[in-house]
C-alpha positions as CSV (number, residue, x, y, z in Angstrom):
1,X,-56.1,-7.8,-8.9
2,X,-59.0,-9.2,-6.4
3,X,-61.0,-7.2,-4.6
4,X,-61.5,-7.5,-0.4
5,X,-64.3,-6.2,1.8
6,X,-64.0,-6.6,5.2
7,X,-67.1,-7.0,7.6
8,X,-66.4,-5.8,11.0
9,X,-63.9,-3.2,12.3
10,X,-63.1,-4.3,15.6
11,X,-59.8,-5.4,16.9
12,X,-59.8,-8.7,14.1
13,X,-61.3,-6.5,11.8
14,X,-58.3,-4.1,12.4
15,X,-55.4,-6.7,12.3
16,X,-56.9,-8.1,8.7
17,X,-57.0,-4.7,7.5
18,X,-53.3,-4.4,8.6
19,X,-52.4,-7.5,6.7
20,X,-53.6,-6.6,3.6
21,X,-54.1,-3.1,3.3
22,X,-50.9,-3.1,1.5
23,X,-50.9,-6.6,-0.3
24,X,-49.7,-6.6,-3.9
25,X,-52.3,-9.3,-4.5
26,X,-55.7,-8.0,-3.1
27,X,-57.1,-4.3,-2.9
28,X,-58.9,-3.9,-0.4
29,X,-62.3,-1.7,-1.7
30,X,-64.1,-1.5,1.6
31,X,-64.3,-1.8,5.6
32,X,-68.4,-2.6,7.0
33,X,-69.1,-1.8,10.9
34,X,-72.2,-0.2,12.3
35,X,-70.2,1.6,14.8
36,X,-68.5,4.4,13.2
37,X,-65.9,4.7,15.7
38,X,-64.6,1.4,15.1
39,X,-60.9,1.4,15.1
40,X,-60.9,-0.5,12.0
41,X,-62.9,2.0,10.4
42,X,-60.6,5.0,11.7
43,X,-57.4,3.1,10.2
44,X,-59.3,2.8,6.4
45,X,-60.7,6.8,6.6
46,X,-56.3,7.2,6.9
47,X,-55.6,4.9,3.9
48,X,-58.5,6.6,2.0
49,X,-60.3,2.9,2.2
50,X,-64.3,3.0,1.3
51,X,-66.0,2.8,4.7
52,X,-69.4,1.9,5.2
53,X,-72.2,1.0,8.1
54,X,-73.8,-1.7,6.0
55,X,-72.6,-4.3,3.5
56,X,-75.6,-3.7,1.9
57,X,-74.0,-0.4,0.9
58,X,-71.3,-2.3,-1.8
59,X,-74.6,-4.0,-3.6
60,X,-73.9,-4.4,-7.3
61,X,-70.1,-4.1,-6.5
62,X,-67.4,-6.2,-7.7
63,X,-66.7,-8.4,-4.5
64,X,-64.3,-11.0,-5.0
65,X,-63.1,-12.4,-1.2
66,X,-65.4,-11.2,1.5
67,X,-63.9,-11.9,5.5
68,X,-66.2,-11.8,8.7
69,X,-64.9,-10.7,11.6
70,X,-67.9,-9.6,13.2
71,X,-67.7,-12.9,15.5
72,X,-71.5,-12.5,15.7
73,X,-74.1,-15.8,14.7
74,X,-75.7,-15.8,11.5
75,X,-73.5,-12.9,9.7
76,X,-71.6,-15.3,7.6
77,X,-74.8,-17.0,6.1
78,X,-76.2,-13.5,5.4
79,X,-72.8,-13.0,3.0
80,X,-73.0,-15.9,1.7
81,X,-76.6,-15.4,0.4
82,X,-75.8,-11.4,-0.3
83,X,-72.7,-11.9,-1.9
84,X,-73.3,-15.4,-4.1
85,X,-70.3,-14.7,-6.5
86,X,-67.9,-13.6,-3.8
87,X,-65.7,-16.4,-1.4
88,X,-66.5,-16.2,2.2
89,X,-64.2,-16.6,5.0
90,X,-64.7,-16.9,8.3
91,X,-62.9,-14.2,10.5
92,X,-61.3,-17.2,12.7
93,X,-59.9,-18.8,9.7
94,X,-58.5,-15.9,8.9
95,X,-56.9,-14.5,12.2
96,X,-55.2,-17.9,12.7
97,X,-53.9,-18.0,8.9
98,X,-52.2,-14.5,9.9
99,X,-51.2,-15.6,13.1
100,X,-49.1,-18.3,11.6
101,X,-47.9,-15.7,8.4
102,X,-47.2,-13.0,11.3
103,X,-45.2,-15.8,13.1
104,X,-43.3,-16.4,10.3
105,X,-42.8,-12.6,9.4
106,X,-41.4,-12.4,12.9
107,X,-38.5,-15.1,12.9
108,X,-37.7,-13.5,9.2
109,X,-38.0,-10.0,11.5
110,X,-35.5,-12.0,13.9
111,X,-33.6,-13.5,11.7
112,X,-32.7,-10.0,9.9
113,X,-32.5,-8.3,13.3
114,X,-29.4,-10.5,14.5
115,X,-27.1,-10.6,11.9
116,X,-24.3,-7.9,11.5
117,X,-25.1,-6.4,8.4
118,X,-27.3,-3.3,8.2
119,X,-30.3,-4.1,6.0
120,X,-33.2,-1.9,4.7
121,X,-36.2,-3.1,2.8
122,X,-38.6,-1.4,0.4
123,X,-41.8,-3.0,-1.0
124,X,-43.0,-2.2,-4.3
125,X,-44.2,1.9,-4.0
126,X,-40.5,2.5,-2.7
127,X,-41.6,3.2,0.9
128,X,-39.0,1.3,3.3
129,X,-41.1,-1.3,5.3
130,X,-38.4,-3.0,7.0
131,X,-34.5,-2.0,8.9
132,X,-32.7,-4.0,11.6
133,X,-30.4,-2.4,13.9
134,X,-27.2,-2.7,12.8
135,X,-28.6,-0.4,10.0
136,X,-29.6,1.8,13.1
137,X,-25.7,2.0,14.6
138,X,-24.7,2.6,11.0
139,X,-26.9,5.5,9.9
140,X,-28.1,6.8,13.1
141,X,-32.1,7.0,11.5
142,X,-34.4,4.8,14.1
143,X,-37.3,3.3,12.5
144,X,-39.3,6.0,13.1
145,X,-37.3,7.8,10.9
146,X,-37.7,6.0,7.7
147,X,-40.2,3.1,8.1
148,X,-43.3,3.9,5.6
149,X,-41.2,6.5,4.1
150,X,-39.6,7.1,0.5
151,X,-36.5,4.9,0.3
152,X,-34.4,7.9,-0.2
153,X,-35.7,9.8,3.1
154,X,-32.0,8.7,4.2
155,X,-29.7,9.6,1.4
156,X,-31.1,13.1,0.4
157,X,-30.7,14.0,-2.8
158,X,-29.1,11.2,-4.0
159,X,-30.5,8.2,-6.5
160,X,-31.9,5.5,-4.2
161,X,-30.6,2.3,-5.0
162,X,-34.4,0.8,-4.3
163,X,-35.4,3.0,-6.6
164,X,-33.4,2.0,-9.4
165,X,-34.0,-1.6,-8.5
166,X,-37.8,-1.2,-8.6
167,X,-37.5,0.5,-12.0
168,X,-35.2,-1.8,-13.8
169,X,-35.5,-5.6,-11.5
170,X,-32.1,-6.0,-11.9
171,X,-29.6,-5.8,-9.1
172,X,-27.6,-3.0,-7.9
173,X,-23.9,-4.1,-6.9
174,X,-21.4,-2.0,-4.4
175,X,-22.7,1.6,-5.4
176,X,-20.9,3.9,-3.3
177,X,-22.8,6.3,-1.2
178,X,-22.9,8.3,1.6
179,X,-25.6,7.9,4.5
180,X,-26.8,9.5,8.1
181,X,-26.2,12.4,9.8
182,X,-22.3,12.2,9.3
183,X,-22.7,11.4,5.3
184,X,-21.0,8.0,6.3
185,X,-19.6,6.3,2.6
186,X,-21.5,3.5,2.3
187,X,-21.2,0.8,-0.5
188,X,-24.8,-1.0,-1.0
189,X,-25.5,-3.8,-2.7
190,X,-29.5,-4.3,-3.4
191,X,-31.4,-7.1,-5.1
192,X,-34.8,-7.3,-6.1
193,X,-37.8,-9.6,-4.7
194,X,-39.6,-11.1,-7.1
195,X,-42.9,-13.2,-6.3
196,X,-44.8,-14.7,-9.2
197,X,-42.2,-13.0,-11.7
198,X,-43.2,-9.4,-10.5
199,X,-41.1,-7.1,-8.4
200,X,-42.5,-6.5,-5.3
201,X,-39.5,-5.0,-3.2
202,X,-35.9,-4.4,-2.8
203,X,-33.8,-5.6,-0.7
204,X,-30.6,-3.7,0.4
205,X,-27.3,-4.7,2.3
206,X,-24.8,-1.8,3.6
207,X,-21.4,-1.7,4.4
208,X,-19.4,0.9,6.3
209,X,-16.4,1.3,4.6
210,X,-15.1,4.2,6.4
211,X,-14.5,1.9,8.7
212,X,-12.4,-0.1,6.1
213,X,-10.7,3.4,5.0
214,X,-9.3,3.6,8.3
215,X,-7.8,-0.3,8.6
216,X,-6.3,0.4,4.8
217,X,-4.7,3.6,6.5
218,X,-3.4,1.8,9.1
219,X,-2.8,-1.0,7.4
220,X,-0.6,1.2,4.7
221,X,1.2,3.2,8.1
222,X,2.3,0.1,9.5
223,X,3.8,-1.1,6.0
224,X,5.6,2.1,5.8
225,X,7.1,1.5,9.3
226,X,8.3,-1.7,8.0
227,X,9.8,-0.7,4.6
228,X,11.2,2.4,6.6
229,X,13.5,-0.6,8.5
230,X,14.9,-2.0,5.4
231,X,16.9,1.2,4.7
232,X,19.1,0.2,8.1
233,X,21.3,3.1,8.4
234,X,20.8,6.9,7.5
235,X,23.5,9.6,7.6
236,X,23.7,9.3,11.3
237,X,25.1,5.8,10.9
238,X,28.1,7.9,9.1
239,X,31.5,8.9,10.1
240,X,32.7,11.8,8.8
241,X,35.1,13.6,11.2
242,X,37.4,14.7,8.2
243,X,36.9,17.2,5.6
244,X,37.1,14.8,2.6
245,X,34.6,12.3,4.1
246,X,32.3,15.4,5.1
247,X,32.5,16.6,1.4
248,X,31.0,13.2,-0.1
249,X,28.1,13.5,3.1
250,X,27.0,16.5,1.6
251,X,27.3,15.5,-1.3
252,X,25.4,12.4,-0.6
253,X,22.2,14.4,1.3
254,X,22.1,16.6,-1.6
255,X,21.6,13.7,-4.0
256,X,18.8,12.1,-1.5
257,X,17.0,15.4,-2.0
258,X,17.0,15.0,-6.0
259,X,14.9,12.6,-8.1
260,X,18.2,11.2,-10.3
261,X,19.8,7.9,-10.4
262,X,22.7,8.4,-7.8
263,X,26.3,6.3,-9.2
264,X,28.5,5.9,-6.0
265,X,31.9,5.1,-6.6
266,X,35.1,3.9,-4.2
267,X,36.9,0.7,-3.5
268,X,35.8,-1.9,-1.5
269,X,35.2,-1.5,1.8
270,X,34.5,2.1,1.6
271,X,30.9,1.7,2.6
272,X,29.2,2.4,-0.7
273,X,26.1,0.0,0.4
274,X,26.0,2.6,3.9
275,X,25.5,5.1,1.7
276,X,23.3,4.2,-0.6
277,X,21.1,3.0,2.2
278,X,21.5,6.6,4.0
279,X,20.2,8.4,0.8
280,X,17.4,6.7,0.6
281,X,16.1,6.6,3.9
282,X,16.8,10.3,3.7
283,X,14.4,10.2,0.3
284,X,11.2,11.2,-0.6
285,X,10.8,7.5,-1.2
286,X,11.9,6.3,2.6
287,X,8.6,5.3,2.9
288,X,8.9,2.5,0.1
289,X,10.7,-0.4,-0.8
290,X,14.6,-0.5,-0.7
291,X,15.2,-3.8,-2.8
292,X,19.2,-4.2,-2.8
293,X,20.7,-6.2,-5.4
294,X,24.7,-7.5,-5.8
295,X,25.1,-8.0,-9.5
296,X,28.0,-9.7,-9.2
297,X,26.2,-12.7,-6.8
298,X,23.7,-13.7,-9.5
299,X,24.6,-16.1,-12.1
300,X,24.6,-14.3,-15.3
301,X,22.1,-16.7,-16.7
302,X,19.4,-15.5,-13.8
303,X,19.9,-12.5,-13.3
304,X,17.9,-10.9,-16.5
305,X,15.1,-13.0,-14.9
306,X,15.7,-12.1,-10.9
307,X,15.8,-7.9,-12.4
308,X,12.7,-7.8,-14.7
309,X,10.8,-11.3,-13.5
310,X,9.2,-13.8,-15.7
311,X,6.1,-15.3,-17.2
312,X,5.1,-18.6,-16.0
313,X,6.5,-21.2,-18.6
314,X,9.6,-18.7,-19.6
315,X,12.0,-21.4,-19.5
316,X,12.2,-24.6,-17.7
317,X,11.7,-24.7,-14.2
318,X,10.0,-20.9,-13.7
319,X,7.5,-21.0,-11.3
320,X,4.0,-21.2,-11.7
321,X,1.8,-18.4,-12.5
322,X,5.5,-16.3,-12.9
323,X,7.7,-14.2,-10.9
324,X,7.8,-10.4,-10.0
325,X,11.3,-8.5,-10.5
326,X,13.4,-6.8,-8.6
327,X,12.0,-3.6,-10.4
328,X,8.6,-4.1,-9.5
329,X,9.3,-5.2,-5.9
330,X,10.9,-1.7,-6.1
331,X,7.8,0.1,-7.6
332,X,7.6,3.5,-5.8
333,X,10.9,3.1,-3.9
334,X,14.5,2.6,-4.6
335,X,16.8,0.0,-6.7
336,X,20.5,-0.6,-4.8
337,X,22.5,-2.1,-7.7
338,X,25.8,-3.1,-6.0
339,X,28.6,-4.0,-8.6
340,X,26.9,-2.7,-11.5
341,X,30.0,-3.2,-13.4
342,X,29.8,-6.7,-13.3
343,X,26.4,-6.6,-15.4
344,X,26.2,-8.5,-18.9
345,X,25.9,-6.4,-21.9
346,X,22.6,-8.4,-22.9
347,X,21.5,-7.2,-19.1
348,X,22.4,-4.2,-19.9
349,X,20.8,-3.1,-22.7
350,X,17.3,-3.8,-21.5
351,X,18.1,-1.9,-18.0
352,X,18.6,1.2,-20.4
353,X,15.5,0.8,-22.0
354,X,13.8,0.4,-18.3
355,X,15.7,3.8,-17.3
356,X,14.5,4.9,-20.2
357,X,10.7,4.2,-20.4
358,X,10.2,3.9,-17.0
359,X,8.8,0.1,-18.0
360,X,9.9,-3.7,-18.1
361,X,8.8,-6.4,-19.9
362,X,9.2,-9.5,-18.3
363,X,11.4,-12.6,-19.6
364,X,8.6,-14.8,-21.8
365,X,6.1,-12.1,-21.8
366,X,4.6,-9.1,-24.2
367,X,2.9,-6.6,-22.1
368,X,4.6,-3.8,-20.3
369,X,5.0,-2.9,-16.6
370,X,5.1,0.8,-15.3
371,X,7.6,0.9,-12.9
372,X,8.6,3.8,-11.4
373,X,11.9,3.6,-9.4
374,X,15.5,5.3,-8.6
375,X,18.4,3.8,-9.2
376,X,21.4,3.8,-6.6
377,X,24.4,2.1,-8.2
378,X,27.4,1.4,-6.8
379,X,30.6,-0.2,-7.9
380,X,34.9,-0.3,-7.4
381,X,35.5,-1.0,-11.0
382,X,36.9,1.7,-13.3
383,X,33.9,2.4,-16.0
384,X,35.4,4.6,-18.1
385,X,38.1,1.6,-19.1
386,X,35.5,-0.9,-19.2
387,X,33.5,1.7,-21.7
388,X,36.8,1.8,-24.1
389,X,37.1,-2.3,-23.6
390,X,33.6,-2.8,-24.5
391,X,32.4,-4.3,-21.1
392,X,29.9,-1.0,-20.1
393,X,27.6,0.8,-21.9
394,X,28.5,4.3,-22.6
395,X,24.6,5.3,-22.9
396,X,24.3,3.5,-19.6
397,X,26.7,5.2,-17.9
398,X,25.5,8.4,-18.6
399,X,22.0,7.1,-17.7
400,X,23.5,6.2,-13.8
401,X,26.1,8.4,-13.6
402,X,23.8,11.7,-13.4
403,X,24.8,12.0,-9.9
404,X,28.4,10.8,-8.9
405,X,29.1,10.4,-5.3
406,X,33.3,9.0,-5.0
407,X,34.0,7.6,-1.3
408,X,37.8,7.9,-0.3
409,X,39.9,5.5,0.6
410,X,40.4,5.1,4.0
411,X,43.9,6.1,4.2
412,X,42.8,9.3,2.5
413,X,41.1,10.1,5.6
414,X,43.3,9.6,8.8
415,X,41.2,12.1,10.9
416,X,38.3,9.5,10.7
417,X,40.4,6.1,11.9
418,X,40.0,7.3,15.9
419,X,36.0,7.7,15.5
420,X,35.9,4.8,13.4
421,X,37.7,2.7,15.9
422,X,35.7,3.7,18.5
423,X,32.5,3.5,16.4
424,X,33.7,-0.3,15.7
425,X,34.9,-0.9,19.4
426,X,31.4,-0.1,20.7
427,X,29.5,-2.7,18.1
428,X,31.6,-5.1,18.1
429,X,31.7,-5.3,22.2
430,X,28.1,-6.1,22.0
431,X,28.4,-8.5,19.3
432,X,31.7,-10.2,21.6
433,X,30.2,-9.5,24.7
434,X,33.4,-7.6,25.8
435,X,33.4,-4.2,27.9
436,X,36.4,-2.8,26.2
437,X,36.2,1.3,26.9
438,X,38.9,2.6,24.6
439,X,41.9,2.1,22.5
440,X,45.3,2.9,24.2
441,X,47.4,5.5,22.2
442,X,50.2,2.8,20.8
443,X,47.2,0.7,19.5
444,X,46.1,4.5,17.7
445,X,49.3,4.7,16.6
446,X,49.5,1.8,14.9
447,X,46.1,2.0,13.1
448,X,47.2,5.2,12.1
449,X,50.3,3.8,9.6
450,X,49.0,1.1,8.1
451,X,47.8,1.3,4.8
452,X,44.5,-0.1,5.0
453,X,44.0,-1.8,1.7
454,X,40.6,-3.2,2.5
455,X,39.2,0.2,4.2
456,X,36.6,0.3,7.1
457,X,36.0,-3.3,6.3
458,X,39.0,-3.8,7.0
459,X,39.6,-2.1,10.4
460,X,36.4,-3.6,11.5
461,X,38.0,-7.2,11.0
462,X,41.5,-5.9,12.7
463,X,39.5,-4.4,15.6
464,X,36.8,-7.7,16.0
465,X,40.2,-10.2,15.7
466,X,42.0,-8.2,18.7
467,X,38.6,-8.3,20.7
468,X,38.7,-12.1,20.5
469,X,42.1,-12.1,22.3
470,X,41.3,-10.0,25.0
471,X,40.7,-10.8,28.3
472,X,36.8,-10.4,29.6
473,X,38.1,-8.2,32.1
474,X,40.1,-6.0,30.1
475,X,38.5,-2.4,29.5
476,X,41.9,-1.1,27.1
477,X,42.2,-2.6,23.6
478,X,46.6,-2.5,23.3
479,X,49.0,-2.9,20.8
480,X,49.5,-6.2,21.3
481,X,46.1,-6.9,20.6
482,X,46.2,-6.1,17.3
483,X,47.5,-8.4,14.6
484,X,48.5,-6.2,11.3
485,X,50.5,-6.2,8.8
486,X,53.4,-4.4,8.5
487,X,52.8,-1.6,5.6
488,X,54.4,-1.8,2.0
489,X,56.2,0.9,0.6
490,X,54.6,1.8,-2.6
491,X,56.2,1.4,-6.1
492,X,56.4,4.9,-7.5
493,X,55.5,4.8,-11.3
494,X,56.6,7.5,-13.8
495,X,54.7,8.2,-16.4
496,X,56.5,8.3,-19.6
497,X,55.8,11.6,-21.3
498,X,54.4,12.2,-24.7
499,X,55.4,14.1,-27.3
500,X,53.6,18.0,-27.1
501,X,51.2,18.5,-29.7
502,X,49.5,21.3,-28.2
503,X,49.9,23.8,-25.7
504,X,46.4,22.4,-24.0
505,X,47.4,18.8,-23.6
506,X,50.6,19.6,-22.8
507,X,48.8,21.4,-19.8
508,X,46.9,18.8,-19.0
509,X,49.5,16.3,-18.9
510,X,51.4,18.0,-16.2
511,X,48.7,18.9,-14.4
512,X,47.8,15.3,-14.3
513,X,51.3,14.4,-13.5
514,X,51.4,16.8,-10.3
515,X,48.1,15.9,-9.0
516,X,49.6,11.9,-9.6
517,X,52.7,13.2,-7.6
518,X,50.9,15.1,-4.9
519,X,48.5,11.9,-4.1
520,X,51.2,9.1,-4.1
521,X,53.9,12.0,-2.1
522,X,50.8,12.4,0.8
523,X,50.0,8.3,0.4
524,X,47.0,9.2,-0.9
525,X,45.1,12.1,0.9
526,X,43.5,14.4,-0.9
527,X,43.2,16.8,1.7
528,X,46.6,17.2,2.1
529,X,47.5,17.1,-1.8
530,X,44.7,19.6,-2.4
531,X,46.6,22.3,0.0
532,X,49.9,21.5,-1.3
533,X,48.6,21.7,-4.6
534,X,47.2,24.8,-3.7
535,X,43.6,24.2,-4.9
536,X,40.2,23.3,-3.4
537,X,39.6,20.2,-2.0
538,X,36.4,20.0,-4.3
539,X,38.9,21.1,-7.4
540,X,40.6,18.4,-6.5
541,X,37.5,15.6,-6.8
542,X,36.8,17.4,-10.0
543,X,40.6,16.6,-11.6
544,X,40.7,13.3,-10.1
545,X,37.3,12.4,-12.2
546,X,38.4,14.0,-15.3
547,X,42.0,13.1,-15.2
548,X,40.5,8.8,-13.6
549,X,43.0,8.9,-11.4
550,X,42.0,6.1,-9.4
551,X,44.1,4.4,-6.7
């Protein structure tokens, strides 16, 4: 380290002092003026700096750099001849040489001052010599506040970040802190400056990211809102005017309410898809993904891949860097698996083990996925058959079948046909651009007997067809309208009896054959075979699942 007295403590005197009173290179061991009032002199008495009237005074002194800035004739020879060992500058010299460093510390001033980041500096004791004002909007702390301070007069108690840079001379990257007078969080990342392969400061760049809390909230809101439109009805959407249909809604919010995989059962056209959608936009999980699959559009071949995804070079033509699932598109939300019963037995095997470990492993790779997702399944197909043929699973039934919902028919349920009807007038006059206010009472009549084979799908095509034909003008949908087909008498089917073993089967088997009776004598309504039957409409569902009597 080279030692620096200074001769003269005016205002030049003053500004060399300022330059390099804290200069990692020179220590400055003395300030000379014969007035003892001498500004310069009053900063060095502060900074505990030697002071002196006379350079006389520093005689037999290590004196390696000596500057004049008396600005009086003849001093600078007298140095020179007092001081032979020691360099000699001339004040001038000097005050230009800082002039130009000062410029230059001023556009780096500048430079930091005008960009958007909020930046503090510390030099090498850890006092903080340097903040811009973005650091000011951050924190709140002026430069009074910290500047020739300890760099953790703005963090409290917490480990400063200069500190740990100055110690170690390695950098510091995204610590997370919190800062100002609202204990902002903060990440900071700090680097250290290094001049001749010695540490002489730190240099720190902050980042609000409460500020960036608050996009990802928004951000995660505004996904929520969109997911929440892919369920695209809810249990408003359904009609349920009769008791049966009102049964399987309850039915249906009580399963949205449990965490269980949800098997809904009816034939096609019932509106197992509505229903599913309903439960889970009435969910826990409404806020998530509702990914709906039809098993029975995929080509056998993809659809292992399409459920559980695949590793890039799987098989020929898989895409490059792979393929997410269906289940982990799902993650957090809820799996519609339409047709389940059309699923290969290979497919099926490894959707047990996801049910079962809550995991999947895509096609080509090794490493598990969590996943964590509720099934809704839905199909028209009779399981329990295709479980003694060998097509279904038995373990996977019981796996999707923990809560069975069973839609009726649509003929089971005349007391819904006039609020369907309507229901479908309304939507379809949009879709038509028709005006069509009601249905007249011989079109009712009409919807009422026929059989409807393909359900509400059904009576929406019957109802859209007779909007077609009518007139823009028209306001009543009419018999004539309507183009249906005449209903078929059913074939009633005995079944042959078997020979009685026991007293319990026996039982059974009649009980079966009178609930068989009652459903084909009332065309199918449960509601009405239930009170003929004398038995609760629930009893009923219950015999008709245990006994698969399936129409």
């Amino acid at each position: 380290m080279h030692h620096l007295l200074i001769v003269g403590a005016g205002q030049g005197g003053t500004e060399v002092l300022h330059a390099f009173q804290r200069s990692p290179l020179l220590t400055v061991i003395g300030v000379v003026d014969s007035n003892e009032q001498a500004p310069g002199l009053q900063l060095a008495r502060r900074g505990e700096i030697r002071v002196e009237t006379s350079w006389t005074a520093f005689e037999g002194t290590t004196v390696d750099f000596i500057i004049d800035a008396t600005g009086k004739r003849g001093v600078f020879e007298q140095l020179i001849q007092f001081f032979p060992e020691a360099a000699v500058l001339p004040g001038e010299f000097v005050r230009v040489l800082i002039e130009r460093l000062t410029e230059k510390e001023r556009m780096l001033e500048a430079i930091i001052h005008c960009t958007s980041e909020a930046i503090s500096v510390a030099d090498q004791d850890g006092q903080t010599m340097l903040i811009n004002p973005a650091y000011t909007r951050m924190t709140g702390y002026s430069g009074q506040d910290v500047i020739g301070k300890p760099a953790s007069a703005d963090i409290g108690m917490q480990e400063s970040v200069h500190l740990r840079v100055l110690e170690t001379g390695e950098s510091v990257r995204d610590a997370r802190m919190k800062i100002g007078h609202d204990r902002r969080d903060i990440i900071v990342n700090a680097e250290p400056v290094v001049v001749d392969g010695q540490v002489r400061g730190s240099v720190g760049v902050i980042r609000d990211i409460s500020e960036m809390k608050a996009l990802a909230k928004e951000l995660k809101a505004a996904r929520q809102k969109i997911r929440t439109l892919e369920a695209k009805y809810t249990f408003d959407d359904i009609i349920a005017e009769s008791e049966a249909m009102r049964f399987v809604v309850d039915q249906a919010k009580l399963a949205a309410t449990m965490p269980v995989n949800v098997l809904i059962r009816g034939e096609s056209g019932t509106g197992k898809e509505l229903f599913a959608h309903a439960i889970h936009a009435a969910s826990e999980r409404r806020y998530e993904q509702l990914v709906r699959v039809n098993c029975a559009a995929i080509a056998p071949s993809l659809l292992e891949s399409e459920l559980f995804g695949y590793e890039e070079g799987a098989f020929s033509g898989a895409r490059r860097g792979g393929k997410r699932g269906y289940f982990e598109e799902a993650h957090g939300g809820s799996l519609f698996l339409d047709e389940i019963g059309e699923l290969p037995l290979d497919v099926q095997v490894k959707l047990l083990r996801v049910l079962q470990e809550n995991e999947v492993v895509r096609v080509g790779g090794t490493k598990s996925v969590p996943v964590d997702v509720r099934i809704i399944a839905a199909t028209n197909a009779n399981l329990e058959q295709k479980i003694i043929t060998g097509e279904f699973r038995e373990d996977l039934y019981y796996r999707i079948n923990r809560l069975p919902i069973h839609i009726p028919a649509l003929r089971e349920r005349p007391d819904d046909l006039l609020p369907l009807s309507t229901h479908l007038l309304r939507k379809l006059n949009q879709s038509y651009g028709r005006s069509v206010a009601r249905i007249s009472e011989d079109a009712l009549e009409v919807i009422r007997k026929q059989e409807w084979k393909g359900n509400v799908r059904e009576l929406e095509n019957v109802i859209g067809r007779a909007l077609i034909f009518t007139d823009k003008t028209e306001d009543v949908l009419r018999k004539g309208h309507l183009q249906l087909d005449h209903p078929v008498a059913k074939k009633r089917v005995e079944r042959p009896k078997k020979e009685i073993k026991h007293l319990s089967d026996e039982m059974s088997y009649v009980e079966e054959r009178l609930i068989r009776e009652a459903l084909e004598a009332f065309d199918g309504n449960k509601t009405e075979a239930a009170k003929q039957l004398g038995i609760s409409l629930r009893a009923l569902y219950y015999k008709v699942e245990r006994f698969n009597i399936y129409q």
